[in-house]
C-alpha positions in Angstrom: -2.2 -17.5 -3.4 1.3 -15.8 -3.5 0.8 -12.5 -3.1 3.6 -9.8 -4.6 3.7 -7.0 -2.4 5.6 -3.7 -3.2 6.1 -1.8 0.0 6.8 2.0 0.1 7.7 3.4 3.4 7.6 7.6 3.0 8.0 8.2 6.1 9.7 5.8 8.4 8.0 5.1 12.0 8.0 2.4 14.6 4.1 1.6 13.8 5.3 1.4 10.0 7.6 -0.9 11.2 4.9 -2.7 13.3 2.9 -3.1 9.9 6.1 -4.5 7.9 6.4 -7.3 10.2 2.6 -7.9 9.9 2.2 -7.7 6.6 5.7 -9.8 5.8 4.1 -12.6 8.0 0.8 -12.7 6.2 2.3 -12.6 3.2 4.3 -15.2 3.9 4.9 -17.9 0.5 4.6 -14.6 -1.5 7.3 -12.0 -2.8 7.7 -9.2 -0.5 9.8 -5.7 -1.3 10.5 -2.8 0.7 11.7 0.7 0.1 12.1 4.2 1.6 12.9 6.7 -0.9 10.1 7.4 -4.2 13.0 6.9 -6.8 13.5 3.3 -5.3 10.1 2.6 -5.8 9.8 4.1 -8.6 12.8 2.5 -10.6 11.3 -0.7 -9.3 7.7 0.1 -10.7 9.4 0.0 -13.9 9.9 -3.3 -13.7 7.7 -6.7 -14.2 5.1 -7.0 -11.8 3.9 -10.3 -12.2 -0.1 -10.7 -10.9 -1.3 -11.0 -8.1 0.5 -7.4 -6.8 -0.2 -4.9 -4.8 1.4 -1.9 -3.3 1.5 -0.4 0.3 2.0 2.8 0.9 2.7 3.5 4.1 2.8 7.7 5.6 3.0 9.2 2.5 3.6 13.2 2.3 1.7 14.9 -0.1 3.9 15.4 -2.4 4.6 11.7 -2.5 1.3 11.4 -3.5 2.1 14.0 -6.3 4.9 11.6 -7.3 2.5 8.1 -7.3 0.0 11.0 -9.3 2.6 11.1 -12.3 4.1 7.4 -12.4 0.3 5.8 -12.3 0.6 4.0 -15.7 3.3 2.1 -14.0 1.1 1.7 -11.0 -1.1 0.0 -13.6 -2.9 -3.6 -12.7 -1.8 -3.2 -8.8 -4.1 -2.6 -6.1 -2.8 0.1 -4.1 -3.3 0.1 -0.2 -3.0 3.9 1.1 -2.3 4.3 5.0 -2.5 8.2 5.1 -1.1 10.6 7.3 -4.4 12.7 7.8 -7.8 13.2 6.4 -7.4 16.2 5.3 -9.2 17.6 1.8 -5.8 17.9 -0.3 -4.4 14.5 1.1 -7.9 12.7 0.5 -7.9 14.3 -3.2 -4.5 13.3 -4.2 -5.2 9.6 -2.6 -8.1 9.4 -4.6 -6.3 9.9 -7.7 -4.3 6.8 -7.8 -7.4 4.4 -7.2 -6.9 2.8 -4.2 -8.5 -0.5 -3.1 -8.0 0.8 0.5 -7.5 3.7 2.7 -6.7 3.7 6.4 -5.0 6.1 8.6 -1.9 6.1 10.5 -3.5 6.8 13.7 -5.8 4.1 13.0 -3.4 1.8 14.0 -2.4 -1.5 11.5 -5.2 -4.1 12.3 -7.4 -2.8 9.4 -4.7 -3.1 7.2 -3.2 -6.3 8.1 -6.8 -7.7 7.9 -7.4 -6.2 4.3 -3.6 -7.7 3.1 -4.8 -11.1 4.7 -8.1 -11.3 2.5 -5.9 -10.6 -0.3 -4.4 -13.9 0.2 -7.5 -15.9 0.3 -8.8 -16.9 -3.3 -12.4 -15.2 -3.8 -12.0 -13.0 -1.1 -12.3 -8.8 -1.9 -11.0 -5.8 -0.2 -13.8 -4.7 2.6 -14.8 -1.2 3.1 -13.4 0.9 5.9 -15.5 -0.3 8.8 -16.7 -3.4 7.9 -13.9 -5.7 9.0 
């Protein structure tokens, strides 16, 4: 399946970097798009998103999470993969806003994520829960 991925990169980092290679290579056959500032993304959002999408978010301050907050109806039929920058109670609150089909952790390193994006690509398969993989 050709994935459409729609990467955001708040806060750029040589692990975020690490996961754009990953992800790009098991996305491979599918459209891949990268940005680093929120009105990129954002004009882009505006656009057509044509199924199956998804969007990573990689580092994300909180007000960047503010910003995905108020442009969710264009966030609207993506799956939304959140790799915060802590656990804290306002960062886990404003994540849990937009929806997403999975949360990880910069700390926790890129497997998880890479692993989640790669049963994205499989027909049938679903997003596992944190832990599971």
């Amino acid at each position: 399946m050709a994935l459409n991925v729609f990467f955001w990169m708040a806060r750029p980092s040589e692990r975020g970097r690490e996961l754009l290679a990953a992800a790009a290579s098991v996305v491979a056959g599918g459209r891949f798009e990268v940005f680093s500032s929120p009105a990129d993304f954002q004009a882009r959002m505006h656009g057509p998103k044509p199924p199956p999408s998804l969007a990573i978010v990689w580092d994300p301050t909180r007000d960047d999470l503010r910003a995905l907050d108020a442009m969710q109806d264009l966030l609207a039929g993506l799956r939304i993969l959140l790799v915060l920058p802590d656990d804290g109670a306002e960062t886990i609150a404003l994540a849990h806003r937009l929806r997403p089909a999975y949360v990880s952790y910069v700390d926790d390193g890129i497997s998880e994520v890479v692993d989640v994006l790669g049963r994205l690509t499989v027909p049938g398969e679903d997003v596992p829960r944190p832990g599971s993989t």
